[in-house]
C-alpha positions in Angstrom: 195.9 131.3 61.5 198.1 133.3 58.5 201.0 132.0 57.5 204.5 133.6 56.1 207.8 133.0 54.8 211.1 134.6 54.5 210.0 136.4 51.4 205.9 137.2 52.6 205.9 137.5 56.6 206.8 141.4 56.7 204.1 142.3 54.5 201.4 140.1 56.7 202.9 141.7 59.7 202.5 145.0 60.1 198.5 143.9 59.3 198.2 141.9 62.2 194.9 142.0 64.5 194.4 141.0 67.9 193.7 137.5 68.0 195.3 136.9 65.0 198.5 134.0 65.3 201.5 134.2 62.8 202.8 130.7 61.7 206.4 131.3 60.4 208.1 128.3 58.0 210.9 127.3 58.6 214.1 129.3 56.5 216.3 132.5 56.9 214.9 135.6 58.1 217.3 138.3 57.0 215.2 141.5 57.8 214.3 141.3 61.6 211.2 141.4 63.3 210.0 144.8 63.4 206.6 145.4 65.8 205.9 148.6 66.2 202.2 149.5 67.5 201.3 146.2 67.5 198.7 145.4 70.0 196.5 142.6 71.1 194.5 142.4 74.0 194.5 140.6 77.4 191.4 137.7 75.9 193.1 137.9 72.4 196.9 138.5 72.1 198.4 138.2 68.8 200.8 135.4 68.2 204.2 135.3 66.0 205.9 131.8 66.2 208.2 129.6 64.5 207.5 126.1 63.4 208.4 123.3 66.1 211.2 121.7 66.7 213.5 120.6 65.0 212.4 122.9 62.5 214.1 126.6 62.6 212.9 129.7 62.0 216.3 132.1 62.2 216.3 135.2 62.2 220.1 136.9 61.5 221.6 139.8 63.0 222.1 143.0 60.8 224.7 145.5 62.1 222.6 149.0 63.4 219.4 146.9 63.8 217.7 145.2 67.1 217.0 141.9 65.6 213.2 142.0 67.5 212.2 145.7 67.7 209.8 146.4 70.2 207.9 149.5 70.2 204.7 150.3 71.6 203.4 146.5 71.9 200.9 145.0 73.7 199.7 141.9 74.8 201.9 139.8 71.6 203.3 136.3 72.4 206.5 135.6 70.7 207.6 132.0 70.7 209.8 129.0 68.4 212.0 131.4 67.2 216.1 131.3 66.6 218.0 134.7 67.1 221.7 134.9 65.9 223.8 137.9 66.0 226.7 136.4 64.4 228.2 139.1 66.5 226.9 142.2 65.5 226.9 144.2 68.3 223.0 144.3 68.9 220.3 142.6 71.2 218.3 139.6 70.1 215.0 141.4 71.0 215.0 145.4 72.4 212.3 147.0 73.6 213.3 150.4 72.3 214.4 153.4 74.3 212.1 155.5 72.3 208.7 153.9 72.9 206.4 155.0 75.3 206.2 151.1 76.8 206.1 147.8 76.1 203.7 145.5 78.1 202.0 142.1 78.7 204.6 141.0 76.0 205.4 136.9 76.3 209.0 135.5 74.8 208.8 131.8 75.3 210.9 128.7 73.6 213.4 131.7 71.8 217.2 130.0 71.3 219.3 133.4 71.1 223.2 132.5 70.5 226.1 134.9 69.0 225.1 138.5 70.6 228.3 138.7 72.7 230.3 141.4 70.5 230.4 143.7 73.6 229.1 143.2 77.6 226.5 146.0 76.4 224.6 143.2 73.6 221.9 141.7 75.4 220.0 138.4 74.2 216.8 140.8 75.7 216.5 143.9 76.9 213.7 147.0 77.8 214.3 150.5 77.5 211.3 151.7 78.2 208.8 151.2 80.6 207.5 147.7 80.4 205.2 145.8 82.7 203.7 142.2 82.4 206.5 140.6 80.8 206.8 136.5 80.6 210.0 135.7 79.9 209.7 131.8 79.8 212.0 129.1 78.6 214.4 130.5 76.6 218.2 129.6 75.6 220.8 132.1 75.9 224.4 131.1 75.2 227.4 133.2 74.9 225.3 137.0 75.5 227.0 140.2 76.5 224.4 140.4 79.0 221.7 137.0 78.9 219.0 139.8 80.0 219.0 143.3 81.1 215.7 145.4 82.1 215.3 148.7 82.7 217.6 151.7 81.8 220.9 152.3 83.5 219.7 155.9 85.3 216.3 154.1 86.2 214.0 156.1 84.2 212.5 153.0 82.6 211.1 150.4 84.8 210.6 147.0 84.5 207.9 145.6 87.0 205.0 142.9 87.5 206.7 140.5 85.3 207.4 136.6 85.5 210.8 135.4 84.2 211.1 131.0 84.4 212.7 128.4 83.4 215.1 130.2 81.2 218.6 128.5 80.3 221.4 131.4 80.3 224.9 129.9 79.5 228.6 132.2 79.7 227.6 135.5 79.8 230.2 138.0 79.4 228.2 140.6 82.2 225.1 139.6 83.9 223.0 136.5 83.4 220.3 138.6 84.4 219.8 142.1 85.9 217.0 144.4 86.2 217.7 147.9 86.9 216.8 149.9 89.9 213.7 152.9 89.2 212.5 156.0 90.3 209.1 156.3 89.4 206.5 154.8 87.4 204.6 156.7 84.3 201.3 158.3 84.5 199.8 155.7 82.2 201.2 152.4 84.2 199.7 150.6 86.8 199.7 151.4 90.6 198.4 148.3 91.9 201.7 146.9 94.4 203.3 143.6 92.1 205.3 140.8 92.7 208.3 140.1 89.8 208.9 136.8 90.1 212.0 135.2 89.1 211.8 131.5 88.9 213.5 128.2 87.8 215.9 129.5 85.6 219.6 128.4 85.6 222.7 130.8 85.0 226.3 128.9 84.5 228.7 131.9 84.3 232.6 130.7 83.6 234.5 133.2 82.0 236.7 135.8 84.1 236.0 139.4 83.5 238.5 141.2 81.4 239.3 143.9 84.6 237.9 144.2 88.2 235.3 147.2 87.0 233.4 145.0 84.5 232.8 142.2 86.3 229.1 141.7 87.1 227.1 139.5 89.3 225.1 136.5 87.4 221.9 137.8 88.9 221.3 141.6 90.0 217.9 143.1 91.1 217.9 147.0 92.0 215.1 148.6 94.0 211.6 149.9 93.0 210.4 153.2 93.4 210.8 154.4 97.0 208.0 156.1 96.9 204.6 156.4 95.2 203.5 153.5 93.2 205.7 150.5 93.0 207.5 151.4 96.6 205.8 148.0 97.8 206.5 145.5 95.5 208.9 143.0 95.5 211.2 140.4 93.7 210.2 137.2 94.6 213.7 134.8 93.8 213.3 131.1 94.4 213.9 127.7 92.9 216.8 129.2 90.6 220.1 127.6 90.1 223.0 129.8 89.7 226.6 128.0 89.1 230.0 129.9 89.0 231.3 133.5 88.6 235.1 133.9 89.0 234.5 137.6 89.3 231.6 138.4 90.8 229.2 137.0 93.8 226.2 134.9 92.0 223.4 137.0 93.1 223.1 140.6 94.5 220.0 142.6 95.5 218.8 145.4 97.5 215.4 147.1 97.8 212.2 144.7 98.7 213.4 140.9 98.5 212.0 137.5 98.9 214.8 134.8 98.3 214.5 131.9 99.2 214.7 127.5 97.8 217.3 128.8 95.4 220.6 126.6 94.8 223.8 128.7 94.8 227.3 126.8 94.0 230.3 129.2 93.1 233.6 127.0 93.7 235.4 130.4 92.7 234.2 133.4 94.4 231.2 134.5 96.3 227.3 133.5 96.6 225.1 136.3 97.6 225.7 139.6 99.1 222.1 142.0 99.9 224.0 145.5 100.1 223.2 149.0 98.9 223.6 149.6 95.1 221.7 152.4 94.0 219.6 152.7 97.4 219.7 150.0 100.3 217.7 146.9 101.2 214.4 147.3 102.5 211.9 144.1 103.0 214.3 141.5 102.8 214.3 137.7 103.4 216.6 135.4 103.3 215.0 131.5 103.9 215.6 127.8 102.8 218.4 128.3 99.9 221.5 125.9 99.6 224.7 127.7 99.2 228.2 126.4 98.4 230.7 129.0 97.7 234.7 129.1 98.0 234.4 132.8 99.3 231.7 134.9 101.0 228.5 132.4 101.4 225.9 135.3 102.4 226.9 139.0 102.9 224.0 141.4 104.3 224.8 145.1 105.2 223.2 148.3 105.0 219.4 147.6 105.4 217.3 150.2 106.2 215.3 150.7 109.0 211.5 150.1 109.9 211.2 146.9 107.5 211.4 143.1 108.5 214.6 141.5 107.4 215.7 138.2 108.2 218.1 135.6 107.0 216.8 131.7 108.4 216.6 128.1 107.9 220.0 128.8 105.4 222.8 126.1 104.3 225.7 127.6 103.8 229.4 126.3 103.3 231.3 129.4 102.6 234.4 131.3 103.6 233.2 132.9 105.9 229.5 131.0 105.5 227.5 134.2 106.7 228.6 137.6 107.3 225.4 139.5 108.2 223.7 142.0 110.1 220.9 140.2 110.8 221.0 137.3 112.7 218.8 134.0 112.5 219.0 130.6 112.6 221.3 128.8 109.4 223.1 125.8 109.4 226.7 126.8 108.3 230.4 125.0 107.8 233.5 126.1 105.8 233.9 125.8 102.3 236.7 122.8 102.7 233.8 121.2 104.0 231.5 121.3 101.2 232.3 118.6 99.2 232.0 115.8 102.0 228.5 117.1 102.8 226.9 116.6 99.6 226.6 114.1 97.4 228.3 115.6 94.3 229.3 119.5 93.9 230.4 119.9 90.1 230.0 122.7 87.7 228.3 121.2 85.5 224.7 121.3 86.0 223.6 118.1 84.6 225.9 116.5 87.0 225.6 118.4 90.2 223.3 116.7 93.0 223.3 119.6 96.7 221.2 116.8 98.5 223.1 116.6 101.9 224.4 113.1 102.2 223.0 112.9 105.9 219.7 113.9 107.1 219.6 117.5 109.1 218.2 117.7 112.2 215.1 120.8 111.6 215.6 124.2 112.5 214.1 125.3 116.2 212.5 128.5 115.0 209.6 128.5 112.7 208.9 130.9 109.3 206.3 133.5 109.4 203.2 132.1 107.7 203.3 135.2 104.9 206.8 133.7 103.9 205.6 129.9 103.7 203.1 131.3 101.8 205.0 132.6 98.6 204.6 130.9 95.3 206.7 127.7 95.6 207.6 128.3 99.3 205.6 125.4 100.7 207.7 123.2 98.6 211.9 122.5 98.6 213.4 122.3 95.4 212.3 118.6 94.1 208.7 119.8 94.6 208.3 117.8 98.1 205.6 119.4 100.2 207.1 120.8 102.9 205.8 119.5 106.1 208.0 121.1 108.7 211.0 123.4 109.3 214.6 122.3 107.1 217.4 123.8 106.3 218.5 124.5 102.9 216.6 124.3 99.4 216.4 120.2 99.5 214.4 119.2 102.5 216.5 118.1 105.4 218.3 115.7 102.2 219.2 112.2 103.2 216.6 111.0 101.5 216.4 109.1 97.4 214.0 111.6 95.6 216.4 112.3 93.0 219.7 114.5 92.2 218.4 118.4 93.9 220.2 120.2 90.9 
């Protein structure tokens, strides 16, 4: 283990070696964190992290500088770490839009705050094309945009990733969006990937400033439609997404898995799977909880010649489902919401989606490849699931503890 300063850590770090770690004291770090061809391997990454908590490492914004600069890494875990843009209009940590890529690259335990100048700072973004990402337990509060992947004309992608258990508080734009694509390097992977997209919670309050900037909390585009990539899939569940005045909570097209997710938007819409930049392909729909004052589940304008299906829902909504696939949900108006669970508030410490009564099981029955995604053979508290239910909880009626 080396470790570094505010006044030694830059010259230590551009000497780095896989397998190396970087302890970093606690202080002020004024100059950012620059890694540029650094590059561990899978058996031996290299390691930059702060001191524990409640020690801080901080790194400070500087105006015309992407507090973490990313270019051409591999394989480097960055963890412990405060970023603070004091708003500078920059992102916390940029993979940069003139690397080649960016992959196997882990963020974990970062507290980014004050990078909400404009929608267009992110608290962490990829501009170039980036693969293996673990995006785990971070805090982002107050971001233009909590986390955005890929380029806007989907020339970088953003694939075979796992983002979990990351806090994202009042973004102005998206909590979290990754970007549709077109087609994957010569250099990346080809094997078909899973992103999955798990346990994190997105609490989005503020109005947008006109109709045309308002954003969804959580947005995933589609992969390539052909070629490498045109298999794989987001795999959403276990997330808890809470308000957006403006906006539905979660929209999607492409290839799809979404499913034991909580949803509760008392002032617009949950989630709508529509055409963006292409249309729906593989989509499923299972086992989430959703309370919203407006649209509870939109789904339009899937293509043809892929399974789609929307089942084993709870949805109190106005209307609860508007869909072109049918299936079997468990549905009642919005007005009704609030008598049905045990308490629906805002704030997520305090908000418990448990269904006050027991609900009698679906008649139809899951496919077996669905109950077999990662966390699909539990509900939300972690239950095993041992038969059909509707919703994220279980069937509720029962003392387990607040489903939040």
């Amino acid at each position: 283990m080396r470790r570094a300063d505010p006044a030694s850590f830059g010259a230590i770090l551009r000497h780095l070696r896989p397998g190396e770690m970087l302890a970093l004291a606690a202080g002020v770090y004024t100059t950012g964190l620059p890694l540029h061809g650094l590059q561990g391997t899978a058996e031996q990454p290299i390691v930059i992290e702060g001191p524990p908590p409640p020690a801080r490492a901080v790194f400070v914004a500087r105006p015309g500088a992407h507090t973490v600069s990313l270019v051409d890494c591999a394989h480097v875990i960055i963890r412990n770490l405060v970023l603070d843009g004091r708003g500078a209009r920059v992102d916390a940590v940029r993979a940069e839009g003139h690397a080649r890529f960016a992959h196997h690259v882990t963020l974990e335990g970062l507290t980014i705050v004050n990078h909400g100048a404009t929608q267009q700072n992110s608290g962490i973004s990829t501009k170039c094309p980036a693969w293996g990402w673990v995006v785990r337990g971070n805090t982002i509060v107050g971001a233009g945009t909590g986390m955005y992947f890929g380029d806007s004309d989907g020339s970088d992608p953003f694939f075979d990733s796992l983002i979990e258990h990351n806090r994202i508080v009042d973004p102005v734009g998206y909590g979290i969006q990754i970007k549709h694509q077109h087609a994957r390097p010569d250099f990346a992977p080809t094997e078909r990937s899973d992103t999955l997209i798990r346990g994190n919670l997105i609490v989005k309050s503020r109005v947008a400033a006109s109709p045309e900037v308002a954003r969804p909390s959580l947005l995933v585009g589609h992969f390539p439609l052909a070629g490498a990539g045109a298999r794989d899939r987001y795999l959403v569940c276990g997330n808890l997404l809470i308000d957006n005045p403006s906006e539905a909570l979660l929209q999607g097209e492409g290839n799809i898995a979404l499913y034991n997710n909580l949803l509760f938007n008392p002032r617009g819409e949950g989630v709508r799977i529509q055409p963006h930049n292409h249309l729906p392909r593989e989509v499923a729909v299972f086992n989430n909880t959703i309370v919203a004052a407006a649209l509870g589940i939109g789904f339009a304008g899937g293509e043809g010649g892929y399974e789609q299906l929307v089942e084993h829902n709870l949805v109190f909504g106005n209307p609860p489902i508007r869909s072109e696939v049918s299936g079997e949900n468990r549905t009642g108006a919005y007005d009704q919401a609030r008598a049905a669970f045990v308490r629906l508030n805002p704030d997520p410490d305090r908000l418990d989606m448990t269904p006050r009564r027991p609900l009698p099981p679906p008649r139809s029955r899951l496919g077996s490849p669905w109950l077999s995604l990662p966390g699909a053979g539990a509900d939300r508290l972690g239950r095993p699931v041992t038969g059909a239910a509707f919703g994220a909880c279980g069937g509720g009626g029962v003392a387990d503890g607040p489903c939040r």
